[in-house]
C-alpha positions as CSV (number, residue, x, y, z in Angstrom):
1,X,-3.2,-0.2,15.9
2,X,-3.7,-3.9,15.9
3,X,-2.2,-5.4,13.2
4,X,0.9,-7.5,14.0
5,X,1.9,-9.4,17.3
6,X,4.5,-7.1,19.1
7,X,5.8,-4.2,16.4
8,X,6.8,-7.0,13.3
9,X,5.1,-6.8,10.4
10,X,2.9,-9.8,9.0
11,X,0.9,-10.0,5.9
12,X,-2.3,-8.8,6.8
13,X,-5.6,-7.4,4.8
14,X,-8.5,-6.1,6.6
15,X,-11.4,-5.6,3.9
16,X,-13.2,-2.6,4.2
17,X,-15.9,-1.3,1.3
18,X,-13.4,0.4,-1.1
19,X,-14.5,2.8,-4.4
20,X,-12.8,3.2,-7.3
21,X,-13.3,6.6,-7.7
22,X,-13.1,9.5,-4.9
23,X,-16.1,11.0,-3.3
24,X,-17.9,14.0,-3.8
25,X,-16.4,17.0,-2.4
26,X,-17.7,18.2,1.3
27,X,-18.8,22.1,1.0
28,X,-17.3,23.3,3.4
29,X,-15.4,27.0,2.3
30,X,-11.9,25.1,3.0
31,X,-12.3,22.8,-0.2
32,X,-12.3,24.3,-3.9
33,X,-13.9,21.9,-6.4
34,X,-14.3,22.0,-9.9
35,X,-14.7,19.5,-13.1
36,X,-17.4,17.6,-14.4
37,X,-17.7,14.2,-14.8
38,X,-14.6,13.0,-13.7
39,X,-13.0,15.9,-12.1
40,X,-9.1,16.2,-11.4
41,X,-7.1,17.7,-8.8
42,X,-5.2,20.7,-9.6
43,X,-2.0,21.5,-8.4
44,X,1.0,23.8,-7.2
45,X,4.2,23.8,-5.4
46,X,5.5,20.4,-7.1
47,X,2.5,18.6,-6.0
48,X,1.9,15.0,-6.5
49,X,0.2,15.3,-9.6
50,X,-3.1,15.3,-10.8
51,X,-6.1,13.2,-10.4
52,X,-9.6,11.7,-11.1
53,X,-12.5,10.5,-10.2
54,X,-15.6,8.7,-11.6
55,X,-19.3,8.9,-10.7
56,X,-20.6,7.1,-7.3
57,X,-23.9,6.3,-6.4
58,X,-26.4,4.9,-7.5
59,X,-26.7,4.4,-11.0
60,X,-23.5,7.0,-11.6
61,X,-26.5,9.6,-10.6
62,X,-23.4,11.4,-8.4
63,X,-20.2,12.9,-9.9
64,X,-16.9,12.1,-8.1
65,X,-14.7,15.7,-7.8
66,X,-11.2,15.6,-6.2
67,X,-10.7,18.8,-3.5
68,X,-8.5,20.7,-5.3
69,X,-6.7,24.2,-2.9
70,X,-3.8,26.6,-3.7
71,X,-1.6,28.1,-1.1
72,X,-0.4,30.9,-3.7
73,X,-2.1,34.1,-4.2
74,X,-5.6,33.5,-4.8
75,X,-7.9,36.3,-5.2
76,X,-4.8,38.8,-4.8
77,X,-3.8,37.6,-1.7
78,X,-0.4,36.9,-1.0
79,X,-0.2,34.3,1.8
80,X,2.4,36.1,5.1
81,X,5.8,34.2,4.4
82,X,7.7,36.1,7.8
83,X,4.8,35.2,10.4
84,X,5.8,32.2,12.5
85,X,3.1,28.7,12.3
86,X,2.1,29.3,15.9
87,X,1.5,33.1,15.4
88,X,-0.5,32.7,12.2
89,X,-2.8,30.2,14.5
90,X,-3.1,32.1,17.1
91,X,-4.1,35.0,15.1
92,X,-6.9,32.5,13.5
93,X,-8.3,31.7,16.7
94,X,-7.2,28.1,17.1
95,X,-3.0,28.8,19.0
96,X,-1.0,25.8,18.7
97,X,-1.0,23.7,21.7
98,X,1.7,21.4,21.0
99,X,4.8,22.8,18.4
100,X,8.0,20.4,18.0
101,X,11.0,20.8,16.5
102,X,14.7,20.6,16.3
103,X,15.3,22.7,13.6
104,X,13.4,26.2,14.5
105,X,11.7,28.3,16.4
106,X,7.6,27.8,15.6
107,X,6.2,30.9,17.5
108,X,8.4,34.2,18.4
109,X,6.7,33.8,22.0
110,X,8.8,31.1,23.0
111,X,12.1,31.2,24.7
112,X,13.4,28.4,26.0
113,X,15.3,25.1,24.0
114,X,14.2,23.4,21.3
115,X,15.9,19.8,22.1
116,X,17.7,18.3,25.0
117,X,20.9,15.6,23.3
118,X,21.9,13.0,25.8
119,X,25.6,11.7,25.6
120,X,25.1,7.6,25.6
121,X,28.6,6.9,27.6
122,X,28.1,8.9,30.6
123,X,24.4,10.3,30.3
124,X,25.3,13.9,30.5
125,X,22.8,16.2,29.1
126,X,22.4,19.5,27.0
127,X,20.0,21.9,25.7
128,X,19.8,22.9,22.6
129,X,18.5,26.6,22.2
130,X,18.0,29.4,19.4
131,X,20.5,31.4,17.4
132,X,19.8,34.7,16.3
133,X,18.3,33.8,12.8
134,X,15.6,31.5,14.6
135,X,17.5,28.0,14.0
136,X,18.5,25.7,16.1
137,X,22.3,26.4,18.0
138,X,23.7,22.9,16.2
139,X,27.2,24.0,17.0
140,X,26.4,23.7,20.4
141,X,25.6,19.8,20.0
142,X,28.5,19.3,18.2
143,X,30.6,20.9,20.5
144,X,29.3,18.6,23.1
145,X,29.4,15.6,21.2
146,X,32.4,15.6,19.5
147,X,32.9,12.1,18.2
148,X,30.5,10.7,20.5
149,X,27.5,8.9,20.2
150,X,24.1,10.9,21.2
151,X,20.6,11.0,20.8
152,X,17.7,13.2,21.3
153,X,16.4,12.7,24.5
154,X,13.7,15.5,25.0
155,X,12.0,17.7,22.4
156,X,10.6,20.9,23.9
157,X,7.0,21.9,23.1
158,X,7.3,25.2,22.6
159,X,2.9,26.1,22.8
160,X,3.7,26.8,26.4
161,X,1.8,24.1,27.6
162,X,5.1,21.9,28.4
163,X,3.6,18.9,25.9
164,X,7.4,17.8,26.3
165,X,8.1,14.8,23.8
166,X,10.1,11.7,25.6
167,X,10.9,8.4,24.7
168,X,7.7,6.5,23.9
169,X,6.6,3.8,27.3
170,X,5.4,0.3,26.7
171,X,2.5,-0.3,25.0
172,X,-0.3,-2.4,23.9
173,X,2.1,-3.3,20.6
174,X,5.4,-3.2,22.0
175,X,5.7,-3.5,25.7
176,X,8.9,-2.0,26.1
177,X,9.9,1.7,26.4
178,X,11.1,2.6,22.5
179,X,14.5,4.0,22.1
180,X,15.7,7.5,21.3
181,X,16.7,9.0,18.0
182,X,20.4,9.2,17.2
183,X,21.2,13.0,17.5
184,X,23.2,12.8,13.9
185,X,20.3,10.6,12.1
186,X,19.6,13.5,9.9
187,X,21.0,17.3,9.0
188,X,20.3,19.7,6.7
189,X,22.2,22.9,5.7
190,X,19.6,25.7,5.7
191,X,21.1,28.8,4.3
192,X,24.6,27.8,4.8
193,X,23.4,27.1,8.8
194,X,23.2,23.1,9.8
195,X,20.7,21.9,11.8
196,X,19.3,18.4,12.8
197,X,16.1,16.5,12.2
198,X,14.8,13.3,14.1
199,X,15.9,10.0,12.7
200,X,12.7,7.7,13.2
201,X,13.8,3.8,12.7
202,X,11.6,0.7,14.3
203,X,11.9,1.1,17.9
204,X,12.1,4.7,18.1
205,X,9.3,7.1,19.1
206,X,8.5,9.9,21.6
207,X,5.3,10.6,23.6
208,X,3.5,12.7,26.4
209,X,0.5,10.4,27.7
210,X,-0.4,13.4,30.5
211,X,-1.1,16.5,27.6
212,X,-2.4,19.7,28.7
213,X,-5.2,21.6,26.2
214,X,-4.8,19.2,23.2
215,X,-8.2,18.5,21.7
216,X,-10.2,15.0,22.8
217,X,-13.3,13.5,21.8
218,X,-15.3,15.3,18.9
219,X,-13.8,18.4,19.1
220,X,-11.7,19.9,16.2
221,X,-7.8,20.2,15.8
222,X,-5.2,21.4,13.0
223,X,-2.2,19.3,12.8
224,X,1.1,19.6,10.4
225,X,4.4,17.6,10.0
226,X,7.6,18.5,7.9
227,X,9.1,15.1,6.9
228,X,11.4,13.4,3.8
229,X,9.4,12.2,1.2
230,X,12.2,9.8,0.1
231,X,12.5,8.2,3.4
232,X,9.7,5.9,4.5
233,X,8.6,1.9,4.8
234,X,5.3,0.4,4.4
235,X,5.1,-0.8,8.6
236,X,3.0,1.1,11.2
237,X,3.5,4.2,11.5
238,X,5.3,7.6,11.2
239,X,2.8,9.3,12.5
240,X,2.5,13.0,14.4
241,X,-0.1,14.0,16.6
242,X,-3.1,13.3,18.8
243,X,-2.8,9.3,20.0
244,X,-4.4,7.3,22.9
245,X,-3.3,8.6,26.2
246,X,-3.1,4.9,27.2
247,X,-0.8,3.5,24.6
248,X,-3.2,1.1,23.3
249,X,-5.3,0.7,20.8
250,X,-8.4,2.0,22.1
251,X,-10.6,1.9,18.9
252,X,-11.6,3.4,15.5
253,X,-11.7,7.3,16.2
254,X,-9.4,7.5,19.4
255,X,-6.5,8.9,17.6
256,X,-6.3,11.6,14.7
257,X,-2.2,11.8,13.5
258,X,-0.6,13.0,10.3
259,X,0.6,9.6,8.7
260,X,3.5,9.6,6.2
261,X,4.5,6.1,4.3
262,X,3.2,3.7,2.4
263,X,1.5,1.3,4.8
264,X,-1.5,-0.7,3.3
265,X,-2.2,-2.9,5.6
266,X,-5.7,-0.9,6.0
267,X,-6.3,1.5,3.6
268,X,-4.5,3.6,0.2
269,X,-4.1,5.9,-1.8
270,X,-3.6,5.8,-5.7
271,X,-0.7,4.0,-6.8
272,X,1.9,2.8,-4.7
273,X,2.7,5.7,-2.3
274,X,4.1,7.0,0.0
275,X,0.7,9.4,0.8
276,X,0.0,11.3,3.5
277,X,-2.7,10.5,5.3
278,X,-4.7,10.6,8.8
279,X,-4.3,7.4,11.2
280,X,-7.9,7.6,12.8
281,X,-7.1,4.2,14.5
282,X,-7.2,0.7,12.9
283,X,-7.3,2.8,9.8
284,X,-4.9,4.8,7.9
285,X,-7.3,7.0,5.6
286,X,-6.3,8.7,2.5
287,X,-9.9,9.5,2.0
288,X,-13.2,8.2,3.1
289,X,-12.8,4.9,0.5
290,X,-10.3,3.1,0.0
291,X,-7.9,3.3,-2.8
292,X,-9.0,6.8,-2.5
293,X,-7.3,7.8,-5.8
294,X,-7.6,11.8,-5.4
295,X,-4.6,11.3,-2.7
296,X,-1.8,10.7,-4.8
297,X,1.4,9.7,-4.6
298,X,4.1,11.9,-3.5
299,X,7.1,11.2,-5.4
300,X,8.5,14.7,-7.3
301,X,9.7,16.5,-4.7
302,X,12.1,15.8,-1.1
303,X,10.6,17.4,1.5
304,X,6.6,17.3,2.4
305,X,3.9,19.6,4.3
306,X,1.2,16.8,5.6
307,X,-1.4,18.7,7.2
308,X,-4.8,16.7,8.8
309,X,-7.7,18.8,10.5
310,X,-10.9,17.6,12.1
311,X,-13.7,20.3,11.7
312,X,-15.5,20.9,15.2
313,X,-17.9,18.5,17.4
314,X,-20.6,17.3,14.9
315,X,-19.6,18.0,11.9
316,X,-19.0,14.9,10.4
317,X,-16.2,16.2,8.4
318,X,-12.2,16.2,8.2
319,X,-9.4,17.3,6.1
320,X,-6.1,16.3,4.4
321,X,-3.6,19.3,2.7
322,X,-0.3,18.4,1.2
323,X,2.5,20.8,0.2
324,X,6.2,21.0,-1.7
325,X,7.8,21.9,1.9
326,X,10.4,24.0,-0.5
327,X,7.9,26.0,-2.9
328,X,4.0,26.9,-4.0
329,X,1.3,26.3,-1.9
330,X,-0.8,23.2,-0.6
331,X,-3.4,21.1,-2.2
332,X,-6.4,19.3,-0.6
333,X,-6.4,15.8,-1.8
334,X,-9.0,15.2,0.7
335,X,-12.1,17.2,2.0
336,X,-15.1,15.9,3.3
337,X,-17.0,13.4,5.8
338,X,-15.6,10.6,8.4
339,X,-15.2,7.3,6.9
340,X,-18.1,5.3,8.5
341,X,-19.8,5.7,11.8
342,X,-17.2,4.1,13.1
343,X,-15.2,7.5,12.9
344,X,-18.4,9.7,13.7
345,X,-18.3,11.1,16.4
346,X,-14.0,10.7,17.0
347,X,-13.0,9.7,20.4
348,X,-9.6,11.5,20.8
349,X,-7.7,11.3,23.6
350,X,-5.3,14.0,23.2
351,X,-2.1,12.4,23.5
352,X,1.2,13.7,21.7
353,X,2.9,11.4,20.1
354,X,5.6,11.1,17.3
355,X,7.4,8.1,15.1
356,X,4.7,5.5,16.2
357,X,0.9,4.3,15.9
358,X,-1.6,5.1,18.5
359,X,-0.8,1.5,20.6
360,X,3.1,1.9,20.0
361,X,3.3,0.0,17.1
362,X,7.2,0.8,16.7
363,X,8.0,-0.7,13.3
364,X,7.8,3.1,10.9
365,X,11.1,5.0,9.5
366,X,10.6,8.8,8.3
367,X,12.6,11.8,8.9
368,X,10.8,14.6,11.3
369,X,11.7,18.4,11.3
370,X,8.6,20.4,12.9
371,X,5.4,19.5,13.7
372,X,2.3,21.6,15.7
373,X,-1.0,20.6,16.9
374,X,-4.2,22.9,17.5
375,X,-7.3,22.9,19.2
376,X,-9.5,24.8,16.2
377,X,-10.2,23.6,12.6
378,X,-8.3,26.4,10.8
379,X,-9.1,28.8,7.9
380,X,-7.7,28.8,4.7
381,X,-5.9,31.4,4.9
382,X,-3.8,30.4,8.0
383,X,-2.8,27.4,6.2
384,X,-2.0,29.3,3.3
385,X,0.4,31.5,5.5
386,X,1.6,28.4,7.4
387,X,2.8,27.1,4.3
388,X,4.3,30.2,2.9
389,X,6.6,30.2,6.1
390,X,7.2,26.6,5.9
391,X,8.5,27.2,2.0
392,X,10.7,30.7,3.5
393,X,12.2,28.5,5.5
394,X,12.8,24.4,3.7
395,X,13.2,26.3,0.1
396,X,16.9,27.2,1.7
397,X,17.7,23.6,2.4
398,X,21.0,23.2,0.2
């Protein structure tokens, strides 16, 4: 994204047409409205609260509702807590195509190591595979570290379709190759079992500009990230997912990437963040208008579910979920159409990316534990189960 020479911040406002209220709700089966007049947002799982909206339009003549969703049992059906991400969306229709993470294992088909540490005084290497209860084998990186310093210097995709993450290259925004994470940025105890997250501070990021299967133009994709709500900065941009295969910024639509923070340099939620939202390029959207106040912010709970899906070729429509990564279910504080034409149709290029913007705009800090990208617009359901394994697992973290 263009906003700053290089990766520094500088005070900057881009005007855009902004509503004080939220939009009306697409109808597409994934979003659950409700209210009249100025509708609220209902939630579950320690959501971010609740929300409204008043009338847009002409005249008032339209009534604003916030998407509202539950990912507990609805209609008496208890959302699959023991099926792994990647299985439940392969079962859907839409199997990941890129999975990340140095915490777990994301689909019971894969094998190999979830992470590769690097030792910084003499460059040896080691992988960093799966224990028995599907977490990461952390003793082996301590073993191998000892005292030392290390970072992360692969994560494995483990889709099958070798969307390997690496140190970000030079970009349009900062035209040097971005560093690696610190291998002891972040732990966790999970069940009495530690493991290790990814430490993003400015200058660090990871990317694979040669993907294989990850959607491009138009066509639709599910996306997720697990991330610490209580660590973030208002510069661009923890994001996860589908960036410019170039490293530059290509234009409004060429990127589609889960955003945590509270960056505001284009667009907001309510309040004062952090949100999640989606960074379409040269715009991180909380809605389709901007403050768009349904998105709220996400403040009474540690660890976050940020989910962003954009429906198939033509539809004109995208989605934003949210969920307490350690209980209940997820909420959709967004459901309905691109904002502006600019974003209709997208222009994805399929990159993977992680810890940066779209033209590696390095300046972000979060803290990333999984993360998986499809090529379908999923059901309700499968997020609903996603989640319920997401919570199985975080709702340990000690």
């Amino acid at each position: 994204m263009i906003a700053r020479p290089r990766w520094t911040q500088v005070s900057l406002f881009m005007v855009f047409v902004a509503s004080a209220g939220c939009t009306v709700t697409s109808s597409h089966p994934d979003a659950d409205t409700s209210g009249s007049g100025g509708s609220s947002s209902t939630s579950s799982g320690g959501s971010n609260g609740s929300g409204s909206g008043g009338a847009t339009g002409s005249g008032g003549a339209s009534v604003a509702m916030c998407a509202t969703g539950s990912g507990g049992d609805q209609g008496g059906r208890t959302p699959d807590s023991k099926t792994l991400p990647c299985d439940v969306y392969e079962a859907d229709g839409g199997p990941c195509v890129a999975a990340h993470s140095t915490v777990r294992l994301l689909t019971k088909k894969y094998s190999g190591p979830l992470y590769q540490v690097r030792k910084t005084s003499d460059q040896t290497t080691v992988e960093i595979g799966v224990g028995d209860d599907g977490l990461a084998k952390s003793e082996d990186q301590d073993s191998f570290c000892g005292v030392d310093a290390c970072t992360i210097s692969i994560i494995y995709d483990q889709s099958g379709k070798k969307n390997d993450l690496t140190k970000s290259p030079a970009g349009m925004a900062k035209d040097t190759p971005n560093d690696e994470a610190s291998a002891k940025g972040i732990s966790l105890m999970i069940g009495g079992h530690k493991v290790y997250g990814i430490h993003i501070l400015p200058m660090i990021g990871y990317r694979n500009n040669s993907p294989t299967g990850t959607a491009t133009g138009d066509d639709p994709e599910t996306e997720y990230m697990v991330a610490q709500t209580d660590v973030y900065n208002n510069n661009c941009c923890f994001d996860y997912g589908n960036m410019e295969t170039t490293s530059r910024d290509d234009g409004e639509g060429t990127m589609e990437a889960v955003y945590f923070g509270n960056c505001t340099i284009w667009n907001k939620g309510a309040d004062k963040g952090p949100w999640v939202m989606g960074d379409l390029e040269n715009g991180l959207w909380a809605g389709d208008t901007s403050p768009y106040n349904c998105n709220k912010s996400i403040t009474d709970f540690k660890y976050v579910t940020g989910m962003v899906k954009g429906d198939a070729a033509g539809k004109n429509h995208w989605t934003i979920k949210v969920g307490n990564a350690q209980s209940g279910g997820l909420i959709v504080p967004f459901d309905g159409k691109r904002p502006g034409t600019r974003y209709n149709p997208m222009k994805k290029q399929g990159a993977v990316g992680l810890g940066t913007g779209g033209d590696n705009s390095s300046g972000a800090k979060g803290n990333f534990f999984e993360g998986v990208m499809t090529n379908a617009y999923s059901s309700k359901n499968a997020d609903d189960d996603v989640q319920a394994n997401i919570v199985s697992v975080y709702g340990q973290v000690q």
